[in-house]
N, C-alpha and C positions, 0 to 999 in steps of 0.2 A: 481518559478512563484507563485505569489500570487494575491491576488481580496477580497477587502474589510475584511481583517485579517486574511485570510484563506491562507493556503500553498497547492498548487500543487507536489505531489513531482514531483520530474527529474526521466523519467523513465530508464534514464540511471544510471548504477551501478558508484559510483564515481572512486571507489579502479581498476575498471576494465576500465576504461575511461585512468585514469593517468598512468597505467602502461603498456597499449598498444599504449598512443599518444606518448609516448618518444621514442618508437621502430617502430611505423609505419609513424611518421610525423617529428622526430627531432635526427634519428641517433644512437640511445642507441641501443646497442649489448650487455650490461651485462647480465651477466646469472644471473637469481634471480629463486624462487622460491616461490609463496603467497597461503595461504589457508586463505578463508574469508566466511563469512556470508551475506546474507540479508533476506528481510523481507520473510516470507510464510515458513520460513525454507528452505530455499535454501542455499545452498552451494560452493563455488568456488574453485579450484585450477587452478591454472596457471604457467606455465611450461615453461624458455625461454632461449634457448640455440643457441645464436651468432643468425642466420638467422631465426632457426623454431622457432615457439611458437605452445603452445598445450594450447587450455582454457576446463577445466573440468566443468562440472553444477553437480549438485544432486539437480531433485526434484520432487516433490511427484507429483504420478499422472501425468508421463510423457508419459507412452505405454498408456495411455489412450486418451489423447493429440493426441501421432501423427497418431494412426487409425482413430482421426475425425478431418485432418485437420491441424496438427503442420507439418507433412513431408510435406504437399505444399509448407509451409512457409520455409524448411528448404531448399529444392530444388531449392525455387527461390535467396534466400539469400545466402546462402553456399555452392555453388553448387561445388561438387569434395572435401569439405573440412573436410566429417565426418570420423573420426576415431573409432577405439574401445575406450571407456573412460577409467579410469584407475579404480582401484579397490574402491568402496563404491559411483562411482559417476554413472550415468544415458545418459549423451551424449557429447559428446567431438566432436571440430576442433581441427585441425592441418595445420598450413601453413607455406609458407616461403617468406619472409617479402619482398626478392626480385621481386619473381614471381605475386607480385597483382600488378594489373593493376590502379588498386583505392583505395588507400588506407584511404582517406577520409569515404566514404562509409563502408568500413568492419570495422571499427572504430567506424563508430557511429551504424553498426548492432552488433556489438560483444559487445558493450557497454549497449546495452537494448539486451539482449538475453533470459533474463526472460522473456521481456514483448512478444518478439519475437517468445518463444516454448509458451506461455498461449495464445496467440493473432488467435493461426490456428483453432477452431472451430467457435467464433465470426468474423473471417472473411469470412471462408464459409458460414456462413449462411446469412450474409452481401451482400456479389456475387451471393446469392440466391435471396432474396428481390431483390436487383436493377436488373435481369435478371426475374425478376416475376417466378421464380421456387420456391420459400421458402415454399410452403406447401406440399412440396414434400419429406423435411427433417425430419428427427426425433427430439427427442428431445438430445441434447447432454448433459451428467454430469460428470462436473471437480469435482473430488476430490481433490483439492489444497493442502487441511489444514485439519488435525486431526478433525471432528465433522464439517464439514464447507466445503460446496460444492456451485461451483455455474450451474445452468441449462441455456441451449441455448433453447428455444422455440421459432421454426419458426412455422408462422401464415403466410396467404396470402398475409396482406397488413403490417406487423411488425412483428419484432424480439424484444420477451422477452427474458431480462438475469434476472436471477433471484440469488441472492446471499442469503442461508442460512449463517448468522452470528451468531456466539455463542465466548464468551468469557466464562473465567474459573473465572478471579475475579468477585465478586460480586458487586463491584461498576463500574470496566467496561461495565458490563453489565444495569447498571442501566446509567449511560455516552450515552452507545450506542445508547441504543431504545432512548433518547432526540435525539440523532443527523438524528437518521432514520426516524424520527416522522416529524423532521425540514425539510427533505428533500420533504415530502410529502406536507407540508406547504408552502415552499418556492415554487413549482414548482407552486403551484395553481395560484400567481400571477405575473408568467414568462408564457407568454401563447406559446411562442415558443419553450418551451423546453418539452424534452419528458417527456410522464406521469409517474408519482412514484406511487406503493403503496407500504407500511409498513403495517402487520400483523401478530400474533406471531401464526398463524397458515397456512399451506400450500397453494398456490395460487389456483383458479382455472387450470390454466395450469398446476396443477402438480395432479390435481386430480386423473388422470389414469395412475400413474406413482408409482411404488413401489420402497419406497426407506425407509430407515431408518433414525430417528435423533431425537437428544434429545430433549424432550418434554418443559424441560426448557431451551433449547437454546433462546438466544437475540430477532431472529424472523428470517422471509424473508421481502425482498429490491425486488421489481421489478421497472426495465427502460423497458419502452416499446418503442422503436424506430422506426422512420417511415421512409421511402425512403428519404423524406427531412432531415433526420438526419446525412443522411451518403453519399448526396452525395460528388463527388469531393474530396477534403483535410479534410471536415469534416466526411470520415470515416476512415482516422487511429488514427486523434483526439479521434473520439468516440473511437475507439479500445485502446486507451492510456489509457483515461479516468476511462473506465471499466475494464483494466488490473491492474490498479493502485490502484480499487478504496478500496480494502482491508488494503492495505498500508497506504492510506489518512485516512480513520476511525480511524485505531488504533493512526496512528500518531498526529490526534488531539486530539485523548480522555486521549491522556498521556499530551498534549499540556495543556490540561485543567485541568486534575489534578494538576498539577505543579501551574499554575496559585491559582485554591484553595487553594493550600499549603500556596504560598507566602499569599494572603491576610489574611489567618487563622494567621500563626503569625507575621503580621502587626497589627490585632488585638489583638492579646496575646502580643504584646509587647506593643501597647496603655493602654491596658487594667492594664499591670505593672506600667506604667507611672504613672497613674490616682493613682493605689493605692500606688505605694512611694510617691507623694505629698500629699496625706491623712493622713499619718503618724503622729500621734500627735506629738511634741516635747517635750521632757523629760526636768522637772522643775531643773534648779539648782540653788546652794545658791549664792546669792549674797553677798558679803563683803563688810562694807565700807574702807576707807580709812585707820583707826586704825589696822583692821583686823577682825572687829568684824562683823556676820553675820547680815547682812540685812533685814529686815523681814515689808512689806512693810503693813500699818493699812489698816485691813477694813473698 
């Protein structure tokens, strides 16, 4: 999905989409076995023997997850399908392909199951705001990513997510803060969207909150969301949104780099242009006819 040159990613895993639509939608029983990656450092294995299939996850800052909010999400979605995971990973199903009822559905939750175990404290505090209970919660912090957390701050009348971003390269981070800076720009003249600020020092809402992080990290991102943000379809949108929105950063600041790249040498190759047809031409002798050298009067 895209909107004026920009990519949304799919929050569904691809690798994990096409190797369970051929077993839950079109008949495949082959035994395979896949170990894969995505974005946050997450990790996959998947395990598929005739009827059962076992999908593994590793990822950070998942016991922290499901004490504020992933076991809801797991209970409503999977319900009867968690297993022990297998060694180095964090939470596993297991089913057997006959016995689901809908297979369409566990297809498209097993498919986004990232966005699925990060999505359970942003939707509690979501079911708080539209029940007018939100001031009642705490403040929840995902540790996702090595240096890099993001905060749930409920308030009476909105929910703050707050994302500390730090990158390690030094021009990522100089990419970043433009694109978080822009977010704060662009939002000024969309008046129905929610408010952003960008600042490379801690929020107010995090002021009574003791936490650690690097001084020179990128900065903090806050969305401040209001009940019109999320009602109806437009709150798993928003929960998409913000589950995803780590993913979308980096994925265009690599988008951009590249870009850079080409036009740098699109220039450095104009720029050879220009100086091989500047080249003076090297004089040689002219001969006449006879064979004697030509030598033309000043």
């Amino acid at each position: 999905m895209a909107t004026k040159g920009l990519v949304f990613l799919d929050s569904k895993n691809a690798i994990l989409l096409e190797t369970l639509q051929s077993r839950l939608l079109e008949g495949n029983r082959d035994e395979c076995e896949f170990e894969f990656s995505d974005f946050d450092d997450v990790s996959y294995r998947v395990l598929c023997q005739g009827d059962n299939i076992k999908v593994n996850i590793s990822m950070r800052g998942l016991n922290e997850l499901r004490s504020s909010g992933t076991d809801l999400v797991i209970d409503r979605l999977f319900p009867g399908l968690e297993v022990n995971p297998d060694p180095k990973y964090d939470f596993a199903i297991q089913f057997n392909i006959s016995s689901i009822s809908n297979p369409q559905k566990l297809l498209t939750d097993i498919s986004e199951l990232k966005r699925n175990l990060l999505s359970g404290p942003i939707e509690v505090a979501f079911d708080a705001l539209l029940s007018k209970t939100s001031n009642h919660l705490p403040i929840t912090i995902i540790n996702y990513r090595p240096n890099e957390t993001i905060f749930v701050c409920p308030a009476p009348a909105k929910i703050v997510v707050i994302f500390l971003v730090d990158f390690n390269d030094i021009t990522d981070k100089s990419l970043a803060r433009i694109f978080l800076q822009e977010f704060v720009e662009a939002q000024r003249s969309i008046r129905t969207a929610p408010p952003v600020n960008f600042s490379r020092e801690p929020p107010l809402e995090l002021a009574n909150l003791r936490f650690t992080y690097n001084p020179d990290a990128t900065g903090f991102l806050s969305f401040g969301l209001e009940e019109r943000h999320i009602t109806g379809d437009k709150k798993q949108t928003a929960i998409t949104l913000l589950t995803g929105f780590r993913s979308y950063l980096y994925y265009h600041i690599k988008c951009s780099k590249t870009y850079l790249h080409m036009r740098m040498r699109k220039k450095v190759a104009g720029w050879l242009q220009v100086l091989n047809r500047a080249r003076p031409e090297i004089e040689t002798e002219k001969k006449t006819m006879g064979g004697k050298t030509f030598v033309r009067k000043p």
